[in-house]
C-alpha positions, -999 to +999 in steps of 0.1 A: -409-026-803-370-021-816-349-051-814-313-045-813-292-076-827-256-063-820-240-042-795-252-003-793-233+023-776-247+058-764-223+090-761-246+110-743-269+105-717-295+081-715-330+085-700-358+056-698-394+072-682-407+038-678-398+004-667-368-010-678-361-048-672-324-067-679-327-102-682-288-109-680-261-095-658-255-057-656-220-043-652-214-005-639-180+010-648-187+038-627-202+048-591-242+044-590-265+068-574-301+062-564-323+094-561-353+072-542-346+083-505-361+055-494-331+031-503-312+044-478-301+073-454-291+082-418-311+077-381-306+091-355-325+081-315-320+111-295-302+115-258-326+091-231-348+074-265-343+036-270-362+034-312-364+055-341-392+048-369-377+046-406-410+059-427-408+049-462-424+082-479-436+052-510-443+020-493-423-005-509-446-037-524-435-062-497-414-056-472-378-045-481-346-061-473-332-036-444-292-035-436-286-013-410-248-002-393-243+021-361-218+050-364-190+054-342-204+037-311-204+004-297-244-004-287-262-033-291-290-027-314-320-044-336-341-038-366-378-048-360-409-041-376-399-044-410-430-036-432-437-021-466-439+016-455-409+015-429-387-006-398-377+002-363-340+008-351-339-001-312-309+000-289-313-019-258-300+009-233-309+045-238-284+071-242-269+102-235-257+114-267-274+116-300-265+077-316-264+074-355-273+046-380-269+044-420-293+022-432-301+005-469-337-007-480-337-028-508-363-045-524-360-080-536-387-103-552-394-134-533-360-132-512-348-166-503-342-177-466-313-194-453-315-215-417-285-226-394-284-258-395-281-266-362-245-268-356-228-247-327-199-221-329-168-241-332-131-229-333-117-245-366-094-275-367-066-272-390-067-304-413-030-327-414-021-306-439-021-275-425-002-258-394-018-235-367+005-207-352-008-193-321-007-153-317+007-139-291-004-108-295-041-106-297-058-087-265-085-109-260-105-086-235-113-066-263-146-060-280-150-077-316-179-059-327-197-029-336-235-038-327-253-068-327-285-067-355-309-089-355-349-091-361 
């Protein structure tokens, strides 16, 4: 093993064939791109279909963290069956045109969980210190979001 004790700088480009582990933060002064296709792509259902299947061509070792986003519709939709070699993308009414999802897969050891805790939607009440201006201009018959994901 090579210990380096000060700061090292490479000109040219780096490649590492095995494992390489950081044990403090990482900064990236430039765009990253991943070449494992199963981090992330495009679905599509098809015209009268209600699911597509994701299929991880490498299973991941536990199931992966999935983010997924409709494209240029307004459906509500759900991720379910995340496992280790893929996830479901389900609308709840089928279609008649082709309807197109990016989606990320990450994987992340022992993800934590975060629970409601059991408090209801409220509006927010300005404190004494603060003054709330109603708008008068908000059209409040229309839609606030893009999809619904849950699962």
């Amino acid at each position: 093993m090579v210990k380096f004790l000060k700061q090292i700088v490479f000109e040219a480009e780096v490649v590492f064939k095995q494992t390489v582990e950081f044990f403090s933060k990482v900064t990236f002064h430039d765009r990253v791109t991943f070449a494992d296709q199963d981090m992330g792509g495009y679905a599509v259902i098809k015209p009268g279909d209600t699911r597509v299947h994701v299929n991880f061509e490498n299973p991941y070792e536990q199931a992966p963290i999935v983010s997924v986003t409709i494209v240029g519709q307004e459906m509500e939709y759900y991720v379910d069956n995340i496992l280790q070699d893929g996830f479901d993308i389900v609308i709840t009414q089928s279609s008649e045109q082709d309807i197109t999802f990016t989606w990320v897969a990450m994987a992340v050891q022992d993800p934590g969980t975060v629970y409601s805790d059991g408090v209801a939607d409220q509006a927010s009440v300005p404190n004494q210190d603060q003054t709330a201006t109603p708008s008068t201009d908000i059209d409040s018959s229309a839609p606030t979001s893009q999809g619904t994901e849950r699962g």
